[in-house]
C-alpha positions as CSV (number, residue, x, y, z in Angstrom):
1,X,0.1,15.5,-14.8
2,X,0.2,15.0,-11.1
3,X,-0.5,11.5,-9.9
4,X,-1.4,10.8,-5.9
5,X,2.0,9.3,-5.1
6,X,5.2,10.5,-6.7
7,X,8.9,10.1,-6.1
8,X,10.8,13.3,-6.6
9,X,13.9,12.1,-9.3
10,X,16.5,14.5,-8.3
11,X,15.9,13.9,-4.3
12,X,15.9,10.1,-4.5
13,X,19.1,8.4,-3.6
14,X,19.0,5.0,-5.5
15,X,18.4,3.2,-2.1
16,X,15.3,1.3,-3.6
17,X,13.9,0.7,-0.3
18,X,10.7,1.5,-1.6
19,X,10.9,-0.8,-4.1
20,X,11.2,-3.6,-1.2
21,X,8.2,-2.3,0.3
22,X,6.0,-1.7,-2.3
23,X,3.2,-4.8,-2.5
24,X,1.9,-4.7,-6.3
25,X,5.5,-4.5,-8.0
26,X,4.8,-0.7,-9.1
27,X,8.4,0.8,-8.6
28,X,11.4,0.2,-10.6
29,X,14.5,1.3,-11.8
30,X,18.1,0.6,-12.5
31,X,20.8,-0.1,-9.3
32,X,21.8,2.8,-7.7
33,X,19.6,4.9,-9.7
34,X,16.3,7.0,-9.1
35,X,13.4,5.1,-8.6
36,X,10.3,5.5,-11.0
37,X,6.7,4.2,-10.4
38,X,4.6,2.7,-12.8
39,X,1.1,3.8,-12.5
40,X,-0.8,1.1,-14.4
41,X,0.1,-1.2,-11.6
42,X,0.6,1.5,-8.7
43,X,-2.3,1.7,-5.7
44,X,-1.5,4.9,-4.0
45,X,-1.4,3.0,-1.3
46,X,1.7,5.1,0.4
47,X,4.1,2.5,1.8
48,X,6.8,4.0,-0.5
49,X,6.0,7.3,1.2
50,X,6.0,6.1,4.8
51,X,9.4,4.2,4.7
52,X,11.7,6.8,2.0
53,X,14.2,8.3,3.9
54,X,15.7,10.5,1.1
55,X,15.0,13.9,1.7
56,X,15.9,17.8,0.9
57,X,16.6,19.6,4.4
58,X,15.2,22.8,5.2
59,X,17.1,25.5,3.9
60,X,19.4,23.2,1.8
61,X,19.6,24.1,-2.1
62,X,18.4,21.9,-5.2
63,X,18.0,23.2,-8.7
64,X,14.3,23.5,-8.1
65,X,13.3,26.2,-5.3
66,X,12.1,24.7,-2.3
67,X,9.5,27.2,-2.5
68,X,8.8,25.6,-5.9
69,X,8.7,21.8,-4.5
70,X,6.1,22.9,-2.0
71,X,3.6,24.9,-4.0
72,X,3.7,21.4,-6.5
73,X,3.2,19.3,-3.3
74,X,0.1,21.4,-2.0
75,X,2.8,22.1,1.0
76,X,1.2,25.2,3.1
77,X,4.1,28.1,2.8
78,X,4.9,27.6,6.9
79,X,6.0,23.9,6.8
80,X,9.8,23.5,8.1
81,X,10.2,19.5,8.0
82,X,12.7,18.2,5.3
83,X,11.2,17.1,2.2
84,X,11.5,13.3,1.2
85,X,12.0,12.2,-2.1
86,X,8.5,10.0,-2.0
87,X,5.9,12.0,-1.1
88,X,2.0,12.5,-1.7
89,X,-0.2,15.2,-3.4
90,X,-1.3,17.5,-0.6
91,X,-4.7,19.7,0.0
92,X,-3.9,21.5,3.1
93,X,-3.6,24.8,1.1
94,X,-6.6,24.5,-0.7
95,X,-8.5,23.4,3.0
96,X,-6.6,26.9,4.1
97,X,-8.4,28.8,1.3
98,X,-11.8,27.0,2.1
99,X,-12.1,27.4,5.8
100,X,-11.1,31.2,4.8
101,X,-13.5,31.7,2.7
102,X,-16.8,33.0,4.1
103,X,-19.3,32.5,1.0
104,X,-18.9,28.8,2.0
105,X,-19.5,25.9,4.7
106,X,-17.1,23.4,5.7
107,X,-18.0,20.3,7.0
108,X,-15.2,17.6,7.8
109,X,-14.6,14.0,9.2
110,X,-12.0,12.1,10.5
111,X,-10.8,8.4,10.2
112,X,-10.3,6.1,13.4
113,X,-6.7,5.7,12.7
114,X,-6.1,9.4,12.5
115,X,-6.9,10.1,16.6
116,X,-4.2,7.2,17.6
117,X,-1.7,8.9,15.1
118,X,-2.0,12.5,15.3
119,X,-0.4,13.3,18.5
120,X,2.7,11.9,17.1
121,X,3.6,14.5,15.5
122,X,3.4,17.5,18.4
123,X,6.0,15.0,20.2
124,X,3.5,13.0,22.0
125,X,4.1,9.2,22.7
126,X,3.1,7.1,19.8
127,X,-0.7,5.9,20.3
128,X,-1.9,8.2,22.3
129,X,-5.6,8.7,21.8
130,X,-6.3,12.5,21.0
131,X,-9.8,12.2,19.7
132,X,-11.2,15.2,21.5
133,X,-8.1,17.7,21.1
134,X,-8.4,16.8,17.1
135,X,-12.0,18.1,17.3
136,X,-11.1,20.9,19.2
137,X,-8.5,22.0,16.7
138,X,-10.7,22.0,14.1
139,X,-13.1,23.6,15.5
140,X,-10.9,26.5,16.1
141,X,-9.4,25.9,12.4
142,X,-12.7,27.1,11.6
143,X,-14.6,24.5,10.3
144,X,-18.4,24.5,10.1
145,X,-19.4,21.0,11.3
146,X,-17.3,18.7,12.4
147,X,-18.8,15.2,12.0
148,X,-16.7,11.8,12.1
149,X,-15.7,9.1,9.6
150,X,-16.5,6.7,12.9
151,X,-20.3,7.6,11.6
152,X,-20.5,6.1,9.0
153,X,-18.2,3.4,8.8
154,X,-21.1,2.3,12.0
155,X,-23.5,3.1,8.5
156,X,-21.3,0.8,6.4
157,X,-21.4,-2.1,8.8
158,X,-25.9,-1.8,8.3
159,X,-24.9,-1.8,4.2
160,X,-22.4,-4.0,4.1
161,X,-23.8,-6.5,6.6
162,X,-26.9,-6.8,5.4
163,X,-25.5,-7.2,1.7
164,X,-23.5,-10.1,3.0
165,X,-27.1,-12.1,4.4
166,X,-28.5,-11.1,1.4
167,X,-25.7,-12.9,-0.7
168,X,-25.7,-16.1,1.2
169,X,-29.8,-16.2,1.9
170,X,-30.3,-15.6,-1.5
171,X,-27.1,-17.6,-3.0
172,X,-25.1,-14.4,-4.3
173,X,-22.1,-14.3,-5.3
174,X,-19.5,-15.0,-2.3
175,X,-17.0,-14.9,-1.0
176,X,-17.6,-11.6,-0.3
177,X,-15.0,-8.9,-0.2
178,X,-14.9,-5.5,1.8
179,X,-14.3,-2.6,0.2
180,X,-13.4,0.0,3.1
181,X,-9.8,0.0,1.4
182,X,-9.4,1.9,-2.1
183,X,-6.2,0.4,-2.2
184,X,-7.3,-3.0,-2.8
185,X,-10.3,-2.3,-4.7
186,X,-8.4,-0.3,-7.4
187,X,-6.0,-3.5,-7.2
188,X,-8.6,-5.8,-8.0
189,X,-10.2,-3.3,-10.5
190,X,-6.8,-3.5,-12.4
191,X,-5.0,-6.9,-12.0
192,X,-8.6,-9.1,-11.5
193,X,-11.8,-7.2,-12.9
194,X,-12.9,-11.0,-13.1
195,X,-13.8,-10.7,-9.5
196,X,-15.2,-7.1,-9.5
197,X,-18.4,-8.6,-8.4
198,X,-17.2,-10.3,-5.6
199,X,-16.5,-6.3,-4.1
200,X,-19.3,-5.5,-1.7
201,X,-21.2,-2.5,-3.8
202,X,-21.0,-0.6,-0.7
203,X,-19.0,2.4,-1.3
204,X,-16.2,3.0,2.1
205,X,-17.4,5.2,5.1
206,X,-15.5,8.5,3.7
207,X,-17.5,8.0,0.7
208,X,-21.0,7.4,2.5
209,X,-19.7,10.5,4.5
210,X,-19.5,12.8,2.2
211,X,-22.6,11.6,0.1
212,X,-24.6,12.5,3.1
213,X,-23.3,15.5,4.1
214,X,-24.5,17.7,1.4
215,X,-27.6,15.9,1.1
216,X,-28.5,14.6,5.0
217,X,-26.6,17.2,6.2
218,X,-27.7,19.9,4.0
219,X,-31.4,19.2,4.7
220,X,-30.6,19.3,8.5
221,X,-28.7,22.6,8.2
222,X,-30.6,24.2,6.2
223,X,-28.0,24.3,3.3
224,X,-27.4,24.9,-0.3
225,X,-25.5,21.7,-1.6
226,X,-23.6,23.9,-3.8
227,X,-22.4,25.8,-1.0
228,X,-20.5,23.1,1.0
229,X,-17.0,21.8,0.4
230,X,-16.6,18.5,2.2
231,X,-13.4,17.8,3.7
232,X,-12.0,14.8,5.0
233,X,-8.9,14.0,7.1
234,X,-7.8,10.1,6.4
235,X,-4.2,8.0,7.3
236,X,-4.3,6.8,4.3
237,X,-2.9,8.4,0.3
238,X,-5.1,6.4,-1.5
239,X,-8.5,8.2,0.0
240,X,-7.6,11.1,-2.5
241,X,-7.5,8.9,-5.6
242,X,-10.7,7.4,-3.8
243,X,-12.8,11.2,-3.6
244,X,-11.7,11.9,-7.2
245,X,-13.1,9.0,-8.9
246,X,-15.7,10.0,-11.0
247,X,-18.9,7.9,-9.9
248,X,-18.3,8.7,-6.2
249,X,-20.8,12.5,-6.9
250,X,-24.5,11.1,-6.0
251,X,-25.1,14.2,-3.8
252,X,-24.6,16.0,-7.6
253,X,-21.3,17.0,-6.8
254,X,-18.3,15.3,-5.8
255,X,-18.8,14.5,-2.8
256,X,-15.5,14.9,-0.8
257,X,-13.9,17.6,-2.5
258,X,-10.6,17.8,-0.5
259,X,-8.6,15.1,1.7
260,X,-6.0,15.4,3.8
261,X,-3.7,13.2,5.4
262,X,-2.7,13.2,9.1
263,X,0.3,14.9,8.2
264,X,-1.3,17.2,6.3
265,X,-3.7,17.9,9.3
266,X,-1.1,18.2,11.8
267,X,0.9,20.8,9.2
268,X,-2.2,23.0,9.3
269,X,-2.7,23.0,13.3
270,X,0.8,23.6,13.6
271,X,0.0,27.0,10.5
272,X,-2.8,27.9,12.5
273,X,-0.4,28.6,15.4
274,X,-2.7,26.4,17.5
275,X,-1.5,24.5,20.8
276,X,-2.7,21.2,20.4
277,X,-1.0,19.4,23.8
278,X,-3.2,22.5,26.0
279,X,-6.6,22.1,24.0
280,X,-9.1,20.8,25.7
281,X,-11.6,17.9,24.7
282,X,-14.7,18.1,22.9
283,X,-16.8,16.1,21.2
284,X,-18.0,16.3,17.4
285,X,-21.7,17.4,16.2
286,X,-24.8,15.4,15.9
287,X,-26.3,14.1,13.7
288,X,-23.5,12.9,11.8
289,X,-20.9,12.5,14.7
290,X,-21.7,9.1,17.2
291,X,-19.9,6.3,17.1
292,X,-19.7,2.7,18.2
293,X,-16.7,0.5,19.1
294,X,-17.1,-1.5,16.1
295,X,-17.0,1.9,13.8
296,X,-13.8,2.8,15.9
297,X,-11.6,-0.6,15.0
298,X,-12.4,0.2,11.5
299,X,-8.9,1.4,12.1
300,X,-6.8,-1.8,12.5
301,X,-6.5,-4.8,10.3
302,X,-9.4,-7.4,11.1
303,X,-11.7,-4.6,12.8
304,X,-14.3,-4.3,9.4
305,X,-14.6,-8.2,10.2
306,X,-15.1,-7.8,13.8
307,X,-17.2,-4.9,13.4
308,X,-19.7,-6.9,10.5
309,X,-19.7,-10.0,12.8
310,X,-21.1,-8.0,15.7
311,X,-24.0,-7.1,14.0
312,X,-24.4,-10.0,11.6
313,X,-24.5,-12.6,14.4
314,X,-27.3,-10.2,16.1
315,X,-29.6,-9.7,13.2
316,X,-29.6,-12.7,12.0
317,X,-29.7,-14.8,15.2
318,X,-31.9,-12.2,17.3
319,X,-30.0,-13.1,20.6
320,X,-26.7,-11.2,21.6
321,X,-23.1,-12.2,21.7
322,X,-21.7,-14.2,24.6
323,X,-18.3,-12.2,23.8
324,X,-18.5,-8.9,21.3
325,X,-14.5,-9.3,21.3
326,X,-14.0,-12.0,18.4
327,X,-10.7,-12.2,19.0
328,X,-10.0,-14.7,16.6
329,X,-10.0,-12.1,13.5
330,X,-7.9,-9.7,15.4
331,X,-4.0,-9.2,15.3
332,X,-3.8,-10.8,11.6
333,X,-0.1,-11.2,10.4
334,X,-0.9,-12.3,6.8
335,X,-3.8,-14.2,6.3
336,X,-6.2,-15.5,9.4
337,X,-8.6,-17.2,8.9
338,X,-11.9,-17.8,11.3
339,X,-15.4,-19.4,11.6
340,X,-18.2,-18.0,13.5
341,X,-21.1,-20.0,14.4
342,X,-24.3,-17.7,13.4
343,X,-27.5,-19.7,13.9
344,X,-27.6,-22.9,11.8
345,X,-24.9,-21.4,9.8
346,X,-20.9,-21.4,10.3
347,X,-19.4,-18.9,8.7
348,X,-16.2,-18.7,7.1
349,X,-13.9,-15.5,7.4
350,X,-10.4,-14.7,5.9
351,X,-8.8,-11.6,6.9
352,X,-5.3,-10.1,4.8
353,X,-2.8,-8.1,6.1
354,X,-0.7,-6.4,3.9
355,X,-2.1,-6.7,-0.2
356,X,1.3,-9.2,-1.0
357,X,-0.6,-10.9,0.7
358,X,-3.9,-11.6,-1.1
359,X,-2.5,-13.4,-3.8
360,X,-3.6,-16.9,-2.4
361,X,-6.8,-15.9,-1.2
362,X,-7.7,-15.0,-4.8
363,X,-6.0,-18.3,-6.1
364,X,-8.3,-20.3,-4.3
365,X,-11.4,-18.2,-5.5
366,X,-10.4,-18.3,-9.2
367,X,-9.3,-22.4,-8.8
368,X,-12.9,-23.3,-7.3
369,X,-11.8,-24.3,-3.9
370,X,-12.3,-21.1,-1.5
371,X,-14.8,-22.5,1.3
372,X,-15.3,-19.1,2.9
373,X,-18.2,-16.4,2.6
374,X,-16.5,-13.2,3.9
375,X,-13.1,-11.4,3.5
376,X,-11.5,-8.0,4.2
377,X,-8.2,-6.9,2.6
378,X,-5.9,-3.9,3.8
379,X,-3.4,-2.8,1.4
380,X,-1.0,-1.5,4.7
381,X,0.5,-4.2,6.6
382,X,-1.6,-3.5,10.1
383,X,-4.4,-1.9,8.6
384,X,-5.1,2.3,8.7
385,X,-2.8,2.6,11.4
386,X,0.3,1.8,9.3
387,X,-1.2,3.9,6.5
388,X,0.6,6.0,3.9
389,X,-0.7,9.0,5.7
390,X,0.0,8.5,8.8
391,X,2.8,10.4,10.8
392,X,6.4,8.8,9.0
393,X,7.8,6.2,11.2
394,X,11.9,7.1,10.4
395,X,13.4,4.2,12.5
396,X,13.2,1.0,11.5
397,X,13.6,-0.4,14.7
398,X,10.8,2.0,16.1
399,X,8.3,0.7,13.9
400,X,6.9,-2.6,15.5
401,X,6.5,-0.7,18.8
402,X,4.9,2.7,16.8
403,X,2.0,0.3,15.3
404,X,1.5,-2.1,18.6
405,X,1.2,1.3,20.7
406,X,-1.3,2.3,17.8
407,X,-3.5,-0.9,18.0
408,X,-3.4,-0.9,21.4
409,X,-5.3,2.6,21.8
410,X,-7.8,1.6,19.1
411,X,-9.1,-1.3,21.1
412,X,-8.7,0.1,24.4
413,X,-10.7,3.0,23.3
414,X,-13.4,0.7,21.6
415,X,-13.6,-1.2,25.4
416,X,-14.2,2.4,26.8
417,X,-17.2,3.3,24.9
418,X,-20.4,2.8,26.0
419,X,-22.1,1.6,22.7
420,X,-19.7,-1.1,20.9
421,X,-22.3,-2.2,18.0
422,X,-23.3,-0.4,14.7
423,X,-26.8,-1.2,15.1
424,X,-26.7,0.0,18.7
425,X,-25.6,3.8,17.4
426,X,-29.2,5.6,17.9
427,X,-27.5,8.5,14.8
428,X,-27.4,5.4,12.7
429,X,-31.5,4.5,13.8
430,X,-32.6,7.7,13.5
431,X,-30.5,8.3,9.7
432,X,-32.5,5.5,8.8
433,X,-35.9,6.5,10.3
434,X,-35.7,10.3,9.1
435,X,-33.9,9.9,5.2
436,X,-32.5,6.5,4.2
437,X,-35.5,4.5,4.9
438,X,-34.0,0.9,5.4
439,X,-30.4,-0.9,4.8
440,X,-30.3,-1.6,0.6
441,X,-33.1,0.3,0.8
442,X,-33.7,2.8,-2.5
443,X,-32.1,5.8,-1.1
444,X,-28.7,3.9,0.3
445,X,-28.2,1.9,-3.0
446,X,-28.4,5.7,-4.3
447,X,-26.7,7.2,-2.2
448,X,-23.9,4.9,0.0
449,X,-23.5,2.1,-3.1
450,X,-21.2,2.0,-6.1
451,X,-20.0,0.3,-9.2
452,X,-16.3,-0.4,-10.6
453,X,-14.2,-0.5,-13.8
454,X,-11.5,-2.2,-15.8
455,X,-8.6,-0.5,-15.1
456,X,-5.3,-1.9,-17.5
């Protein structure tokens, strides 16, 4: 059986530094020895992928073919980087075969993290924002429809916003958590299923994006359902166990059938024989492809928060924001923790960094004294940008640079847009108007909201 994450015994040195990094406890073994992971406790989360540095050269000799290693990894035939001992499942073949194959239609989405990381790995300076060469390239990959993850993570702030008034209106259960990152929900499934209800039911914006593109989509395209494979392109490992879990079909399918990482995408450019640094900029395709600031910071730890606040304040209090840059939820090392004045109500917001981290948060909410309404978890320590998925960080000493270069971009390019609010996106107005009808309408609990299970 193949699991999401795995560390490859005979290439792993014994250096155990992804047992230092990992944040639920899920790697082991003896001193100086392989490492193992334990997957009743292990998120997919990635961490142990981004910092190994144990790896098989190119050319070098083990008693398993490097061909062999590959073709188990999902590695396309063309890839020439060393292979490291941690390491995650990989699609790009089976996206190869797809956007090949002319008896069907690809449609695919990226994450915001992905176009402040991608460039990384064609030797560009860490950060830079490469949002219209990534659309370019795959476009000339061959993909269908290229729509973006920024969509609907502007969709998820009209679900999950409006789920949050409803709880505190209507005395629901709070706090409230996000649940963007399938990291920490398959953490809280696992190690407290107690607090499964405190999960917002709204499923993450990969998931709302592939649920509408083969039924939205479809209908706008004039499609067969059956006929679409819905690819998405995330920084983070944890997305694949995400798109493979079994309630996350409501188009009748499931409803991403293939993720990649940004690796995984930049392997495939680099197959294609494409020049990314010469392509030039274009933008994706409507209906399914605007995007606000606020869907854009989904990216970096405290940007769900800042994103929900934007709109929250606005719907409920009618009057706009003095200041749509909250920076007090931004830049979270740990735990932050901030109230907003919304009307007649204050309220009360605790942002994590990293998922060591959460263990508090829930302390407090299982000892009866949490005082806040709202919080967002991300398993990675700075959010999507530092995700499992993302191009590997090999220096240690590069690192804090790599993700304050990555932020940086994400904000600056949420300052450069001209819309900045979900409920400002005229895609997300018009998706309501012509199929979903209303936020936690009928259709969107059908289609954008899910359930969870005990896992343990």
């Amino acid at each position: 059986m193949q699991y999401t994450v795995e560390i490859d015994q005979e290439l792993c040195t014994g250096c155990h530094r992804c047992i230092d990094v990992c944040p639920v406890g899920a790697i082991g073994g003896p001193a100086g020895m392989a490492a193992d992971i334990n997957y009743d406790k292990c998120c997919f989360c990635g961490q142990c992928v981004q910092i190994c540095s144990a790896y098989q050269e190119y050319k070098s000799e083990t008693s398993a073919p490097r061909e062999t290693k590959m073709k188990d990894r999902g590695l396309l035939a063309s890839v020439r980087e060393p292979l490291f001992a941690a390491h995650n499942m990989g699609h790009a073949q089976k996206v190869w075969e797809a956007i090949n194959n002319p008896n069907v239609v690809t449609m695919v989405q990226c994450a915001p993290a992905v176009r402040v990381g991608l460039a990384e790995d064609f030797g560009v300076a860490s950060g830079e924002l490469v949002a219209g060469k990534m659309i370019t390239a795959l476009r000339k990959l061959g993909f269908d429809r290229v729509y973006d993850t920024n969509f609907t993570a502007d969709l998820t702030i009209m679900e999950e916003g409006s789920e949050l008034i409803k709880r505190i209106q209507e005395n629901g259960v709070l706090p409230m958590f996000t649940s963007c990152c399938p990291a920490w929900v398959k953490y809280v499934e696992q190690e407290h299923f107690e607090l499964h209800e405190n999960l917002s039911t709204c499923k993450s914006p990969q998931q709302m994006a592939g649920a509408l593109f083969k039924t939205y989509g479809a209908q706008v395209d004039k499609l067969e359902p059956k006929k679409i494979v819905s690819v998405s392109v995330m920084p983070c490992t944890a997305k694949k166990f995400e798109a493979s879990r079994p309630e996350m079909n409501a188009s009748g399918s499931q409803d991403v059938d293939l993720v990649l990482t940004t690796r995984e995408l930049a392997n495939l450019i680099k197959h294609a024989g494409i020049d990314f640094k010469s392509l030039k900029p274009s933008q994706p395709d409507s209906v399914l492809g605007t995007y606000t600031g606020a869907g854009h910071i989904f990216g970096v730890t405290g940007g769900v928060m800042e994103a929900a606040l934007r709109t929250g304040y606005e719907l409920i209090t009618g009057n706009p924001l003095d200041d749509i840059n909250i920076l007090d939820v931004r830049h979270s090392q740990g735990v932050k923790r901030a109230t907003l004045q919304v009307g007649d109500l204050a309220v009360k917001t605790v942002v994590v960094a990293g998922l060591e981290n959460a263990a508090p948060i829930i302390d407090e909410i299982k000892n009866g004294t949490a005082d806040f309404h709202f919080v967002e978890v991300m398993a990675c320590p700075q959010g999507c940008i530092s995700g499992g998925g993302q191009p590997k960080v090999l220096l240690e000493t590069e690192r804090k640079q790599v993700y304050a270069s990555r932020m940086a971009s994400m904000y600056k390019h949420d300052e450069e847009l001209p819309l900045r609010k979900s409920h400002d996106n005229p895609e997300i107005t018009k998706v309501y108007k012509d199929f979903l009808g209303k936020p936690l309408g009928h259709k969107s609990h059908e289609l954008l909201h899910t359930h969870y299970c005990r896992r343990g």
